[in-house]
C-alpha positions in Angstrom: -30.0 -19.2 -4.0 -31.5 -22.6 -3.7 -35.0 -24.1 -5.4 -36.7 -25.4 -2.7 -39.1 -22.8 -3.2 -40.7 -24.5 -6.0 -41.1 -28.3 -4.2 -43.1 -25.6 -1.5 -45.2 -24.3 -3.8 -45.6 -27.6 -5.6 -47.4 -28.9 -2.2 -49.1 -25.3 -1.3 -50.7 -26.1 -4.5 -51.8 -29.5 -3.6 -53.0 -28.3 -0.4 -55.5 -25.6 -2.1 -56.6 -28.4 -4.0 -57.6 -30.7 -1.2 -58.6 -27.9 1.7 -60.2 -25.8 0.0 -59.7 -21.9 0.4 -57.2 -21.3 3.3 -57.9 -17.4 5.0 -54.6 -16.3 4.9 -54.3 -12.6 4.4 -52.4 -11.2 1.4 -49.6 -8.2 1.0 -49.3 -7.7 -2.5 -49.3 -3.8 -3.0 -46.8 -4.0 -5.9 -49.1 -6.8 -7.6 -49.0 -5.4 -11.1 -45.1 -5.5 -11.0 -45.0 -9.4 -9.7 -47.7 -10.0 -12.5 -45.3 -8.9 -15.1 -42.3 -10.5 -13.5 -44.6 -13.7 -13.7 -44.8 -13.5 -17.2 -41.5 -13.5 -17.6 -40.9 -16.4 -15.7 -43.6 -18.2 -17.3 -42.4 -17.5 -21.0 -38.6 -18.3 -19.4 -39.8 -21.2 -18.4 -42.0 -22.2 -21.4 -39.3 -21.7 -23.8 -36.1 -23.1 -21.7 -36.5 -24.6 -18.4 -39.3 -26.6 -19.0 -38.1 -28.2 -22.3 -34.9 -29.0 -20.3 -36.3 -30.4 -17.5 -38.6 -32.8 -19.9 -35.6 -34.1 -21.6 -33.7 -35.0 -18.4 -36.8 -36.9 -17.4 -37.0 -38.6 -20.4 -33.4 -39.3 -21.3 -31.7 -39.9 -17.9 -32.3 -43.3 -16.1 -34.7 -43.0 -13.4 -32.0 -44.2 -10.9 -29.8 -41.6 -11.7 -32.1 -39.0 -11.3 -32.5 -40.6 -7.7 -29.1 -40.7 -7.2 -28.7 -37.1 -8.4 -31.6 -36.2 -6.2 -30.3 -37.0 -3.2 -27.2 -35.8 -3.5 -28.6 -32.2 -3.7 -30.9 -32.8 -0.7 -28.1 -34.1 1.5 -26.6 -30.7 0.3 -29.5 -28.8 1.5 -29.5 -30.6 4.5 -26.4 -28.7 5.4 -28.9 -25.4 6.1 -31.3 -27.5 7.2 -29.0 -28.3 10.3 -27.7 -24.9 10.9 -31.3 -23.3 10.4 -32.2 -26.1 13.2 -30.0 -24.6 15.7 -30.8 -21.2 15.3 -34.3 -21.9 16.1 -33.1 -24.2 19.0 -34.9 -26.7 17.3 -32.9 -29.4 19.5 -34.3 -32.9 19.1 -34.4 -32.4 15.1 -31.2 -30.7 14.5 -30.0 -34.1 16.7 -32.2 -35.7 13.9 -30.9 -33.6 11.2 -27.4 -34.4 12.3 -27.5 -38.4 12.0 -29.3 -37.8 9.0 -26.4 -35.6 7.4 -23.7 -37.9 9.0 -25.6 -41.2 8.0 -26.3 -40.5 4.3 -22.8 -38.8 3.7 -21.2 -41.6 5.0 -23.3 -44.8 4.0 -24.9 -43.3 1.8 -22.1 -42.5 -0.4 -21.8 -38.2 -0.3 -26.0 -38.8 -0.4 -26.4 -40.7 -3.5 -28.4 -43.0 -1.9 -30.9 -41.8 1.3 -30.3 -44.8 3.6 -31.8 -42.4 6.8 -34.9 -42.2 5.9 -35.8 -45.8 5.9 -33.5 -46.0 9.2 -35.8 -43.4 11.0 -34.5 -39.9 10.2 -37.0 -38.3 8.0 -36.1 -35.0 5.8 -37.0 -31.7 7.4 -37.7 -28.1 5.6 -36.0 -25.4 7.3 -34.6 -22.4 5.9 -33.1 -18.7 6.9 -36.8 -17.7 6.5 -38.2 -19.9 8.6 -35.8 -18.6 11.3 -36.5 -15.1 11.0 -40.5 -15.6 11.1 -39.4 -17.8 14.1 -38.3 -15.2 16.2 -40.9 -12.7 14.9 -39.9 -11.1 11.8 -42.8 -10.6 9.5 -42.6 -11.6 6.3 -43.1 -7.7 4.2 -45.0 -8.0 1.2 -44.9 -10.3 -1.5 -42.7 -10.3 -4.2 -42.1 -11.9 -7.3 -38.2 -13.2 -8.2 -37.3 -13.2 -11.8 -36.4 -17.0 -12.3 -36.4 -17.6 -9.0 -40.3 -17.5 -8.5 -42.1 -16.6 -5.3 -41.1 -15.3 -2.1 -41.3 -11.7 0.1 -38.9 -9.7 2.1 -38.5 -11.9 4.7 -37.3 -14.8 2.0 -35.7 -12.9 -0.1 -33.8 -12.0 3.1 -32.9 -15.5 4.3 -32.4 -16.9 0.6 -29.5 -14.4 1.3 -28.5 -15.5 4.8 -28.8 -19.8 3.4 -25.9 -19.0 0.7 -23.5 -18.1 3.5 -23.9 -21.9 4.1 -25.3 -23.5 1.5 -22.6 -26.0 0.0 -23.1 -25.1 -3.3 -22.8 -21.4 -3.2 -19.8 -21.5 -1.1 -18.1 -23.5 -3.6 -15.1 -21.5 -4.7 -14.5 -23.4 -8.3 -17.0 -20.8 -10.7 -17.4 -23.8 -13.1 -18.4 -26.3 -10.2 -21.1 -23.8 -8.6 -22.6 -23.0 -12.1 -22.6 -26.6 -12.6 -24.4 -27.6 -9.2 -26.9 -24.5 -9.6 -27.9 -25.6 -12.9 -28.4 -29.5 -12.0 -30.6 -28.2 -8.6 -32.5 -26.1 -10.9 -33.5 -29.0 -13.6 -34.0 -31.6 -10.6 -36.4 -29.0 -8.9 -38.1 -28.6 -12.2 -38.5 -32.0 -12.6 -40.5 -33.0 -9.4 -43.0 -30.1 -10.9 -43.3 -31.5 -14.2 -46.9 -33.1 -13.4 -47.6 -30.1 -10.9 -47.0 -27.2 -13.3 -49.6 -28.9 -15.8 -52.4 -29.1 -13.1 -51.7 -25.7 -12.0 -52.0 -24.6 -16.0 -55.2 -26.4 -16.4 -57.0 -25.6 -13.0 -56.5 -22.0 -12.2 -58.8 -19.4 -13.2 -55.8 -16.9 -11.8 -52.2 -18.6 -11.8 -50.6 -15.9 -10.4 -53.1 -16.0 -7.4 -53.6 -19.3 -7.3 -49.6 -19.6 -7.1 -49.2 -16.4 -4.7 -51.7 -17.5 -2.0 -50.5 -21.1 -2.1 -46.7 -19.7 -1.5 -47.5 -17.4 1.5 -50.6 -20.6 3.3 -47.1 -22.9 2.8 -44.4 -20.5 4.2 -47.1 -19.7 6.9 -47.3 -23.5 7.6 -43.8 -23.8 7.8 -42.7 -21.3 10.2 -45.6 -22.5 12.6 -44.5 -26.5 12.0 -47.9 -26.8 10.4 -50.1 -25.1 13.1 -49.8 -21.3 12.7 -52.5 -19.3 14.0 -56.0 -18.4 13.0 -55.7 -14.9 11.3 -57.4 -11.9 12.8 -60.0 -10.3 10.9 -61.4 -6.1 11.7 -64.6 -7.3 12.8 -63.5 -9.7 15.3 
């Protein structure tokens, strides 16, 4: 499972905030169970993840964190690639590739992101994004314990990305735990400001947070044009 989830929602978020209300529809027929799965997550969070992720800001040197940082996304930019090609996404996954290539190389295994400056920008592609590509629908929504928010089509293709993830297909036990826990605290991190905005702004969290998820994951899957929805009296 990877945490790019949360960096989504972090923007979905920032979005609502400048845009206004976005008319995307909503499939949450089991809303009462994600509410209390939300809970949890926001007490798990409350109590552990968030107290960690403070002290990591506060203790590790910023350029550490960078390094660290870009080490994961150079991981992640392994299903990146591979979710380029399944969506025949040529030019970028040609992108994608140099980009991979360049920072593993140059860049030191990623701890430093010499592509972007050189031209090769970081893309978001994921399992899910390929499935809505070619016209799976995404189900209803549903919360993951820990893992935050997603529906069936995600929870689908978080399971397709470990097949390829670097991380999950590390055979060490020790070395995966370790790399799943540093991705999680990282990811937490770059919400650190976000999660107190979110805390102090919305009326509904788990709405605010639910409709913000599925305007992003729309977004994404459309490259940041999807269609206007249809409405019963149109």
């Amino acid at each position: 499972m990877r945490f790019r989830t949360l960096r989504s929602v972090a923007f979905a978020i920032a979005l609502l905030g400048l845009g206004g209300c976005a008319n995307t529809p909503t499939n949450d027929p089991i809303e009462p169970f994600n509410r209390q799965i939300y809970r949890f997550n926001k007490a798990a969070d409350k109590a552990v993840i968030k107290p960690v992720a403070e002290a990591y800001k506060n203790v590790v040197p910023s350029p550490v964190r960078t390094g660290v940082h870009n080490f994961l996304s150079n991981l992640d930019d392994v299903v990146v690639l591979a979710n380029d090609l399944l969506q025949f996404k040529l030019m970028q996954s040609a992108s994608d590739a140099s980009r991979l290539l360049v920072n593993t190389t140059f860049g030191i295994l990623g701890l430093f992101d010499v592509a972007t400056p050189a031209g090769l920008p970081k893309h978001d592609e994921d399992f899910g994004q390929t499935l809505g590509y070619w016209g799976i629908g995404p189900g209803f929504y549903v919360m993951l314990p820990i893992l935050g928010p997603s529906d069936l089509r995600d929870s689908v293709g978080r399971l397709g990305d470990g097949q390829i993830d670097p991380i999950w297909q590390q055979t060490d036990m020790a070395t995966r735990n370790q790399l799943v826990v540093t991705d999680t605290i990282d990811r937490r991190t770059e919400l650190l400001s976000t999660s107190e905005v979110l805390d102090t702004a919305a009326l509904d969290e788990y709405s605010m947070l639910r409709d913000g998820y599925l305007q992003r994951r729309q977004s994404l899957i459309y490259d940041g044009n999807p269609p206007l929805p249809k409405y019963d009296d149109e």
